[in-house]
N, C-alpha and C positions, 0 to 999 in steps of 0.2 A: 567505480568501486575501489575502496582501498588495497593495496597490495599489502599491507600487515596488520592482520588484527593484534598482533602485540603490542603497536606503536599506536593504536586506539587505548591501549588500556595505560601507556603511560604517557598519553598526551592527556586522559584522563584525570590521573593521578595528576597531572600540573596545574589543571583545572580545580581538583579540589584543595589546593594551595590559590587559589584565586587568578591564574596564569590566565589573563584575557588572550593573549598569543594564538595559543596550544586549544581554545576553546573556539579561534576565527577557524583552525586549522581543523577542526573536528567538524565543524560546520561544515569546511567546505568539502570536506572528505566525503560527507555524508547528507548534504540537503537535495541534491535531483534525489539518491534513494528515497527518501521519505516522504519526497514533494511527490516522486508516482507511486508510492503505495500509497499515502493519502486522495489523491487524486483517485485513482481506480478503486476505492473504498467509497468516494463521495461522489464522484461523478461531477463533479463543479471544481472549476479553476481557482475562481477567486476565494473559495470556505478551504479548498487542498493548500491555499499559499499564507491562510490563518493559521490552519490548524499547525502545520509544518511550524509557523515562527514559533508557536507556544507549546511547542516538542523542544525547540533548543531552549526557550523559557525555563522550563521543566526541568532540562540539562540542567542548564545552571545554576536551577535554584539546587535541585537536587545532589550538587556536584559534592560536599561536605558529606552526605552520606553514600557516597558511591563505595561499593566493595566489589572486588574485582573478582565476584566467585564463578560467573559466567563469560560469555565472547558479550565485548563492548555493544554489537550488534542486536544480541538477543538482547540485552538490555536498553536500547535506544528503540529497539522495536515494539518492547512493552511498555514501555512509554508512550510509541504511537498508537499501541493499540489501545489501548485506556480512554486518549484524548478522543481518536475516532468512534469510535463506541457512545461514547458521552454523546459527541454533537450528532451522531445518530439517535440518539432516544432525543437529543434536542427536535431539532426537525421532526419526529415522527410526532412529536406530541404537538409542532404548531402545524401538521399534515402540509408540510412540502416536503415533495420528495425529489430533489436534484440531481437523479441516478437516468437520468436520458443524456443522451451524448446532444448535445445540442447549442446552438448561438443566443445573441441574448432574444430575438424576432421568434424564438422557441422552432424556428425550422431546424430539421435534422444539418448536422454539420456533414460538409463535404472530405471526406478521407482519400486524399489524393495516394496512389500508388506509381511513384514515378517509376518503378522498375520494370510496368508494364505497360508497352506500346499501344495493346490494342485499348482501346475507350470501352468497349460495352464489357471487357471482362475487371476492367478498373472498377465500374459502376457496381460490378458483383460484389468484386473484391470489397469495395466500400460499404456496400450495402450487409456484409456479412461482418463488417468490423461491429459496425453499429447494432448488429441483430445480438454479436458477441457481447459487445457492453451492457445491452439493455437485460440481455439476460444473465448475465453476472451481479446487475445491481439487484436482480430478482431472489439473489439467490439470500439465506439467513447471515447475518453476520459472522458468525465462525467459521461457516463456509466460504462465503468468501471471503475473508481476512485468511484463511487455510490457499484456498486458491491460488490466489495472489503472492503469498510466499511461495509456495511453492512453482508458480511457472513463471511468473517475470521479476520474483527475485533469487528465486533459486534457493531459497534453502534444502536444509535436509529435513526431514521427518523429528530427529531429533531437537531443531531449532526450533521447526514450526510451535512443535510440543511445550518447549520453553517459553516461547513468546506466547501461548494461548493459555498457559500452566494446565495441561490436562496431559495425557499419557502418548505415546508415537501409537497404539495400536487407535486410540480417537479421532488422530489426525488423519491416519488413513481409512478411516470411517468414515468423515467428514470430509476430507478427499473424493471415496468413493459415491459417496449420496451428490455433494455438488456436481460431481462430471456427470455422475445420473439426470439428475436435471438437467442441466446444459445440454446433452444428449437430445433430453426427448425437448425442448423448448424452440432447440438448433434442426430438429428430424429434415425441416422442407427446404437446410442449407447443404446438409450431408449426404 
């Protein structure tokens, strides 16, 4: 995660001067965040490390009309949320839906826990990772695109609001209805 978002907004600013430099350095600042909110929106590796290249695409076509009215963040973030959104209604319309945690044999993936010694509570631990994902891809896209900012990237209320353009009392709406879900989906993990 970057240590200044001011030095996003004028590595930006060299970018819309054409600066290839200042545009590898924004990439690199910034592509694991976007490769796992992409990723944890699509549930697939290889459409999260698409959609991810054609977010920095977007950057830089985009860089000429960048204006620095918001943090560099909430603005790369509605970018991803645009992009993912799109190739969500793509998929739903050819009906695959790649939101299982899963290998390419479609067996569930193994979520190793090295932190924990014992085997049958690892197998739990895994077996609740995957319970977690499956029902997060369940949940509506604003919810979980709300989600997801909020617990493993941390925004605030305020940002989320920004990146979805809807209000902070929406996102804790939308907050509150997703954890509702996951609640009663999660009841026989809890």
């Amino acid at each position: 995660m970057p240590d200044d978002p001011n030095e996003d907004v004028v590595l930006m600013l060299k970018v819309k001067l054409g600066d290839e430099q200042a545009f590898e350095e924004l990439i690199a600042r910034h592509q694991a965040r976007i490769l796992g909110t992409v990723a944890k929106m699509l549930g697939n590796a290889t459409d999260a490390e698409d959609i991810s290249q054609q977010v920095f695409v977007r950057v830089w076509q985009s860089a000429s009309r960048y204006q620095p009215t918001a943090k560099f963040t909430t603005w790369l973030l509605t970018i991803t949320r645009n992009l993912v959104f799109n190739e969500m209604r793509r998929l739903r319309r050819a009906k695959f839906v790649p939101m299982d945690v899963e290998t390419e044999d479609h067996a569930p993936r193994d979520i190793a826990d090295e932190t924990t010694p014992d085997a049958s509570q690892a197998a739990a631990t895994a077996d609740l990772q995957v319970a977690i994902s499956r029902a997060i891809a369940t949940l509506p896209e604003q919810q979980r695109l709300a989600l997801i900012l909020r617990r493993y990237e941390e925004l605030s209320y305020e940002e989320i609001a920004a990146v979805l353009k809807t209000s902070v009392p929406s996102v804790k709406s939308l907050l509150f209805r997703a954890r509702t879900m996951l609640k009663d989906q999660l009841h026989g993990y809890l």
